[in-house]
C-alpha positions in Angstrom: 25.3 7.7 -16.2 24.5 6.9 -12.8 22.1 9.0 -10.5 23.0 10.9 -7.8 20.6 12.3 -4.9 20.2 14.8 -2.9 18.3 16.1 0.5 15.8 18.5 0.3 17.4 20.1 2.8 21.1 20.1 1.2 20.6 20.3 -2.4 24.0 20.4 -3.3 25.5 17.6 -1.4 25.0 14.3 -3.5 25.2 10.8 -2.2 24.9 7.5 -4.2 21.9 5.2 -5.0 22.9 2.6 -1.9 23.3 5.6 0.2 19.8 6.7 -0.6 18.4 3.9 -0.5 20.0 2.3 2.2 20.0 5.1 4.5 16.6 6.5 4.0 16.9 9.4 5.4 19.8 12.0 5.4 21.6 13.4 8.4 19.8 16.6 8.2 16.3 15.4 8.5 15.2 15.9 5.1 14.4 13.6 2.2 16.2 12.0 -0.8 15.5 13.1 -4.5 16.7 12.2 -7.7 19.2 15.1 -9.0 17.5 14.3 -12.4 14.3 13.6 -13.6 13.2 13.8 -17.1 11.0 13.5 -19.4 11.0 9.5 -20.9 12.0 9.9 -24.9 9.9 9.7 -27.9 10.4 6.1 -28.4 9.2 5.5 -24.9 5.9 7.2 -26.2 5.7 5.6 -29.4 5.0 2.6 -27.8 4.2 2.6 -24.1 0.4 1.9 -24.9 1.4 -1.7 -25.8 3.9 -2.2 -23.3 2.7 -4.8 -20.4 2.7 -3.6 -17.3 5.9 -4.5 -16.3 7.8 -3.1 -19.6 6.6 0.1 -18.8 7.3 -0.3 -15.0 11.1 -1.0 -16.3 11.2 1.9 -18.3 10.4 4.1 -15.2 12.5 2.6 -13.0 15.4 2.8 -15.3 14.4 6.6 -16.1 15.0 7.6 -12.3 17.8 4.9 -11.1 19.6 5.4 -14.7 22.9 2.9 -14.6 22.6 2.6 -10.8 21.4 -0.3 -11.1 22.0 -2.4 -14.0 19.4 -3.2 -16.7 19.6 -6.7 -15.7 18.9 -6.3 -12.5 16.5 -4.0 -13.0 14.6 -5.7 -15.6 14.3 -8.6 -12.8 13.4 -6.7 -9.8 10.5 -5.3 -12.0 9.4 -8.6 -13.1 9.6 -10.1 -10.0 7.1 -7.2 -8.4 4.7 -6.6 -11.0 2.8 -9.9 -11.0 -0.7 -8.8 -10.3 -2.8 -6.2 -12.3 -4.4 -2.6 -11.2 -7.3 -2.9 -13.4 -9.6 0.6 -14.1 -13.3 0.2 -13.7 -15.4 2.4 -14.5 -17.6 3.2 -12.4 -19.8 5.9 -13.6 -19.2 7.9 -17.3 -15.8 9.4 -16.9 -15.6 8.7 -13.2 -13.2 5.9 -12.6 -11.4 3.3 -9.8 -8.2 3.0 -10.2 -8.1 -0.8 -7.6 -4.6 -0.8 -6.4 -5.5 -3.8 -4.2 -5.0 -7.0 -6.1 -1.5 -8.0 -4.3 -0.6 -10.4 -2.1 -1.7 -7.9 0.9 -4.4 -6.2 -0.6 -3.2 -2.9 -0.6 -1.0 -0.5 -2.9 1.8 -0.5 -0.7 2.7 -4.4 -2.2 4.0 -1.8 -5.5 6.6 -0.1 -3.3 7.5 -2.9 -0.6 8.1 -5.8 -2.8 10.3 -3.4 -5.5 12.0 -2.4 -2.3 12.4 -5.2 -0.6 14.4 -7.0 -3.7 16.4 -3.5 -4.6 18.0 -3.5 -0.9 18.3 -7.4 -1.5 20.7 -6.0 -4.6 22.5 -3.2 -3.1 23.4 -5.4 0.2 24.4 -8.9 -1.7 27.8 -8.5 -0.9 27.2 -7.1 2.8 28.2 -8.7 5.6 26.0 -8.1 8.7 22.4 -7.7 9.3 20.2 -5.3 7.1 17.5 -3.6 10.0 14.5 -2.5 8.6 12.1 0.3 10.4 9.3 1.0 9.6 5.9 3.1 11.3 2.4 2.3 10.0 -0.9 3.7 10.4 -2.4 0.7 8.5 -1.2 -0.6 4.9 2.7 -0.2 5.0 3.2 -2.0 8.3 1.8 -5.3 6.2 2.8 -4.4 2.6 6.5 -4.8 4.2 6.3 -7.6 6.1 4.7 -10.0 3.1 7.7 -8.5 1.1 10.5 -9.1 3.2 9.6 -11.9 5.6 12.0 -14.1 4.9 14.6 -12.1 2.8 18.0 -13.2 3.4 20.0 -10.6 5.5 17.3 -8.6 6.6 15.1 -8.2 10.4 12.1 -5.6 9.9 10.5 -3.7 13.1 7.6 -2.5 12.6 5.6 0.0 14.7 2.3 1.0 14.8 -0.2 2.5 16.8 -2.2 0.6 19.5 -6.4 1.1 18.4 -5.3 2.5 15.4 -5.2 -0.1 13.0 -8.0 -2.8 11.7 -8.1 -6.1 13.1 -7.3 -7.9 9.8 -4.5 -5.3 9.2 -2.8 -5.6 12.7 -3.3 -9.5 11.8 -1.1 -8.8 8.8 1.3 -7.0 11.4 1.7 -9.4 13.9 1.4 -12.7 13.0 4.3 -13.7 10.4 7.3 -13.9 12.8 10.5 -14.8 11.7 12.7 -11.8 10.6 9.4 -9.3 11.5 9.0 -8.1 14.6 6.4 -5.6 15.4 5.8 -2.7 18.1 2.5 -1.7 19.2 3.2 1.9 20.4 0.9 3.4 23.0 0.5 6.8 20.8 -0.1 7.4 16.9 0.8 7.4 13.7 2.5 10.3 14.3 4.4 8.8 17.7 5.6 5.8 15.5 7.1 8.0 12.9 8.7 10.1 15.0 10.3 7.3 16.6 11.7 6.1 13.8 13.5 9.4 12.6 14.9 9.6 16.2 16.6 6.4 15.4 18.0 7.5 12.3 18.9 10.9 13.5 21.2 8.6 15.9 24.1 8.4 13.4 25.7 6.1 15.8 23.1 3.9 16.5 22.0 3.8 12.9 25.5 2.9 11.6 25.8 0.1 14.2 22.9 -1.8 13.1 22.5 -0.9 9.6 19.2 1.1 9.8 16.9 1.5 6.5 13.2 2.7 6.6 10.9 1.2 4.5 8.3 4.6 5.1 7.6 6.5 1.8 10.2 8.6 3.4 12.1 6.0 1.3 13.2 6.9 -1.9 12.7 3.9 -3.4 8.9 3.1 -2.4 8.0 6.1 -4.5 9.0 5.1 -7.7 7.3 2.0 -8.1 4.4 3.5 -7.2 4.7 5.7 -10.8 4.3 2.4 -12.7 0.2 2.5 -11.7 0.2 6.4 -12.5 1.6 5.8 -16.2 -0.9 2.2 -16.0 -4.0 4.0 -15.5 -3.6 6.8 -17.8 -2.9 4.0 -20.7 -7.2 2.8 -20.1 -8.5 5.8 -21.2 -9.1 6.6 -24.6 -6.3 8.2 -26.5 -5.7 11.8 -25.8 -7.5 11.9 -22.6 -5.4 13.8 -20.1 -6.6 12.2 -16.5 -7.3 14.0 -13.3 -5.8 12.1 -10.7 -7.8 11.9 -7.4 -5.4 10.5 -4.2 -6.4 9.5 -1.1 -3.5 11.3 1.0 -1.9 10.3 4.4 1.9 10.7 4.2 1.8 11.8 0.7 3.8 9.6 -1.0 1.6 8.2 -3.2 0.8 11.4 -4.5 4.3 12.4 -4.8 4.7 9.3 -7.2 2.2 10.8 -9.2 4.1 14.4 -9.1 7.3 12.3 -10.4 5.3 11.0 -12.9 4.4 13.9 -14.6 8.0 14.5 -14.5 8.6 12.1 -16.7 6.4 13.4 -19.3 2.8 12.1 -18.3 0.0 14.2 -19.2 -2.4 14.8 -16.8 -4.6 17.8 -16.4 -4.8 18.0 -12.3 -3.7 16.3 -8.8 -6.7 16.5 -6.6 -5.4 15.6 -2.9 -8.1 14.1 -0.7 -7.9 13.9 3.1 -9.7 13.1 5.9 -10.0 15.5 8.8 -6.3 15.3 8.7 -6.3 18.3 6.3 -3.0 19.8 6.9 -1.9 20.0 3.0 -5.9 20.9 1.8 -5.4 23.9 4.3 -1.9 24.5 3.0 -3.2 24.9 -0.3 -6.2 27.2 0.4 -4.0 29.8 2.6 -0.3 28.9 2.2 -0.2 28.0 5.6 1.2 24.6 6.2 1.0 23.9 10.0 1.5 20.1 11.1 -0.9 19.1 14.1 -1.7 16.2 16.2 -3.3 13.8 14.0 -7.0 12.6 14.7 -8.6 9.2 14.5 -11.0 8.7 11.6 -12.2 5.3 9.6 -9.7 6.4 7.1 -6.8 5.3 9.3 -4.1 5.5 7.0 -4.4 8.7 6.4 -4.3 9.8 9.9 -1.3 12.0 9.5 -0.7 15.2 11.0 3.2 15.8 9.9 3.0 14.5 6.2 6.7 13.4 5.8 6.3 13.6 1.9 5.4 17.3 1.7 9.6 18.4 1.8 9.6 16.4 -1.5 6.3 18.4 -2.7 7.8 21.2 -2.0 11.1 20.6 -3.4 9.4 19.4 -7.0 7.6 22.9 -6.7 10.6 25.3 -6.1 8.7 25.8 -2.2 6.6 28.0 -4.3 3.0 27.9 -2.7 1.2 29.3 -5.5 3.0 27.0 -8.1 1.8 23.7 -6.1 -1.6 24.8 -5.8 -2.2 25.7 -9.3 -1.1 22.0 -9.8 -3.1 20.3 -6.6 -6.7 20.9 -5.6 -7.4 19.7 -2.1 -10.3 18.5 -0.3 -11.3 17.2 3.7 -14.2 15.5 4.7 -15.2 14.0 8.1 -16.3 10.3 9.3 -20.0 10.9 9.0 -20.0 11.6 5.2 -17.4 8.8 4.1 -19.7 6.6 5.5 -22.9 8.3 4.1 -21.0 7.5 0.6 -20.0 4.2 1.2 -24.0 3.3 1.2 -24.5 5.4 -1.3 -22.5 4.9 -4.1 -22.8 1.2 -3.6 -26.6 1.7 -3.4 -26.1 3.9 -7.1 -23.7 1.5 -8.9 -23.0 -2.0 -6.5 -19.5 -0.7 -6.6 -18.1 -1.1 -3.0 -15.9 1.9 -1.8 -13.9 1.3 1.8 -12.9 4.0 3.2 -10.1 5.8 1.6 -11.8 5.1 -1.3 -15.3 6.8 -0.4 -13.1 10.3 0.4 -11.2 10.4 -3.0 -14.5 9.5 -4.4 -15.9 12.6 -2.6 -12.6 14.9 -3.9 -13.2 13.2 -6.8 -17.3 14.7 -7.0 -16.6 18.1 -5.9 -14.2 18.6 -8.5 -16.5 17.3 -11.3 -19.1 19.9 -10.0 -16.6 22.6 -12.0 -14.8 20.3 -14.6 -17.5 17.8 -15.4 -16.2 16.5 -18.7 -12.9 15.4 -17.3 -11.5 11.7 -16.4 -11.6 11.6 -12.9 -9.3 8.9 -11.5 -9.9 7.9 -8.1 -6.9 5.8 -7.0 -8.5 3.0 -4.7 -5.7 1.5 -2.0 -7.0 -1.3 -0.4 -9.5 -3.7 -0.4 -12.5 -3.3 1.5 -12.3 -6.4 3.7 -9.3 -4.9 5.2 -11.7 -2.4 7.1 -14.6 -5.4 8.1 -16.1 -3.8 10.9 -16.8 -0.3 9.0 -17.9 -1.8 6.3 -20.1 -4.5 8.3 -21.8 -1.1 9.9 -22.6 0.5 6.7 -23.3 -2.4 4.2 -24.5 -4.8 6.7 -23.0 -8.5 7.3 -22.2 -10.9 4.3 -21.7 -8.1 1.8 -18.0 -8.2 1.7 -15.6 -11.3 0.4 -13.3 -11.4 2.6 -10.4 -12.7 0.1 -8.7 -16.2 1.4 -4.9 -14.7 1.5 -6.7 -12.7 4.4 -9.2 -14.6 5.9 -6.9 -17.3 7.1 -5.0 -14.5 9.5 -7.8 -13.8 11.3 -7.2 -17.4 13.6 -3.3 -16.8 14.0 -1.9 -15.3 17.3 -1.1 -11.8 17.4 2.7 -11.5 18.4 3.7 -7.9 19.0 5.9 -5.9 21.7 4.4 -3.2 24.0 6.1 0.2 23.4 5.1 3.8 25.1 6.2 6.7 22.6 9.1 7.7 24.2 12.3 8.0 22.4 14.5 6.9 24.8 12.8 3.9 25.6 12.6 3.0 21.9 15.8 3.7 21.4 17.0 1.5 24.9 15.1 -1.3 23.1 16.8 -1.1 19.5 19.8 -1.0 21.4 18.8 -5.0 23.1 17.2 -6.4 19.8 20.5 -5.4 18.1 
């Protein structure tokens, strides 16, 4: 049976997997979800401990897409994305690193892009036209999705993101491919960029006429690869152990893919969500309040979101019942000066380097343990640290970081990028010229 999906906002109105997929996000503004998720079958579990990596990532995959996509296909797109490894290292007893860093742009994002990237290259083989892909960043994405489609047959990816707001070796990562990937420095934020991008998609017209997709984790299908490392990590511990995952949170996909996980039957005890002082979902959870805001700068750029796109499908997976998600989801906020105070620290306690992102969960991740101290905390770690030099530099001091080669040699290509003020019908006057 194939699988259907639905917005969040129309739960009763069902569109295809190319629809989805293609179209990112429906008419009325909300998000795509599976009509069906469910638990993977007993001969799944009998064996999913020996799998590779990649069997069990096809096993997830199939368990949300179903015959959408057939297990051919699907048993190659997996294979072709999972190629690297994301090893668990302990760091200290029962407190572990989950390092979702080791692909080809050093961040997590490679999961979702590159499985994305080769399921549109599916659903659009026998498309004529140009495939446009938009995306916003506040940091990983924007990179993640230029390495994975740079180059792909049928496809030109626009890419925006916010001037000041990314690192140096990340806007590198941005601007300096060329080819199909054009990028847009806006003169605004993560937020301005995003909402951009809906505007464009909210233009039915527009979006129709030059093929729009979003490769955002407002995408359905950058979420489901990232279940694959959820399932991954929980296989390292010892049998029985049921994990407490610990997720750096921007957008709140990532986390999401972890909700969807335990959906398909993965034990785990809690979801902590850690933030930095963008701590509209902690708040949510303490009060039942949730009340978007201008985001604010931190060292923790990507997770400089005030509007968290990913909390419809949150809400969705927990009937919009506040007290239902919070039972589920601990969250926890912490400013600038502390990440950085635990960046020295915990390298100072164990030589394990933390960047930023890292340093918070690891924080979520402590404060947690102060009530639960005998449980697995897994602290899912997104990037590498040589992606965020110049913080790093300032806490750890010069020549303490390996800066890996893939990203080294960017640093002495030209940045390429267009200038863009956050105004929608400027953006939407250039779209209308680059199409």
């Amino acid at each position: 049976m194939s699988q259907r999906f639905f917005s969040t906002k129309s739960p009763q109105q069902f569109v295809d997997v190319k629809e989805a997929v293609l179209r990112s996000l429906p008419a009325d503004n909300g998000l795509y979800m599976p009509e069906k998720i469910e638990p993977l079958g007993k001969e799944f579990w009998k064996n999913w401990r020996e799998m590779s990596f990649a069997q069990l990532g096809y096993h997830i995959a199939r368990q949300v897409f179903r015959e959408s996509v057939p297990a051919e296909e699907m048993q190659r797109i997996v294979d072709e994305v999972v190629t690297f490894d994301a090893p668990m290292v302990t760091v200290k007893e029962r407190q572990h690193v989950l390092e979702l860093f080791h692909g080809p742009t050093l961040a997590f994002k490679d999961f979702g892009a590159r499985f994305m990237a080769r399921l549109m290259e599916y659903l659009t083989r026998d498309d004529e036209g140009l495939l446009t892909v938009l995306v916003a960043t506040s940091g990983d994405t924007g990179g993640a999705v230029a390495s994975a489609f740079h180059g792909v047959p049928g496809t030109r990816v626009v890419i925006l993101y916010p001037r000041g707001k990314v690192s140096g070796l990340q806007e590198k990562q941005l601007t300096t491919l060329g080819g199909n990937i054009t990028a847009l420095e806006v003169d605004g934020t993560f937020d301005d960029c995003q909402r951009l991008v809906k505007s464009a998609f909210l233009d039915r017209e527009m979006s129709e006429k030059m093929n729009l997709t979003s490769a955002n984790s407002i995408n359905i299908s950058r979420l489901v690869p990232q279940s694959f490392y959820y399932f991954e990590a929980a296989r390292q511990l010892e049998e029985g152990a049921s994990p407490v995952f610990v997720v750096p949170s921007g957008n709140f996909g990532n986390l999401t893919a972890g909700l969807l996980a335990e959906k398909m039957g993965l034990p785990v005890k809690h979801f902590v969500a850690a933030t930095n002082l963008n701590d509209v979902v902690p708040v949510y959870l303490q009060g039942g309040n949730y009340r978007p805001r201008p985001s604010i700068q931190t060292i923790s750029n990507a997770m400089d979101v005030g509007a968290p796109s990913n909390f419809a499908r949150m809400q969705n997976i927990f009937g919009d019942q506040w007290e239902e998600m919070k039972e589920r989801i601990a969250g926890y906020a912490y400013d600038d000066e502390i990440t950085r105070e635990t960046i020295r620290r915990i390298q100072s306690e164990t030589g394990y380097i933390l960047e930023p992102h890292g340093a918070v969960g690891w924080l979520a991740a402590e404060a947690w343990r102060e009530n639960n101290p005998q449980d697995d905390t897994i602290v899912l770690e997104t990037a590498h640290p040589s992606k965020f030099l110049d913080v790093m530099e300032e806490e750890l001091g010069q020549g303490q970081i390996e800066i890996p080669e893939r990203l080294a040699r960017l640093a002495e290509r030209e940045k390429v990028a267009h200038e863009m003020q956050p105004d929608e019908e400027m953006f939407h006057a250039w779209l209308q010229d680059f199409a």
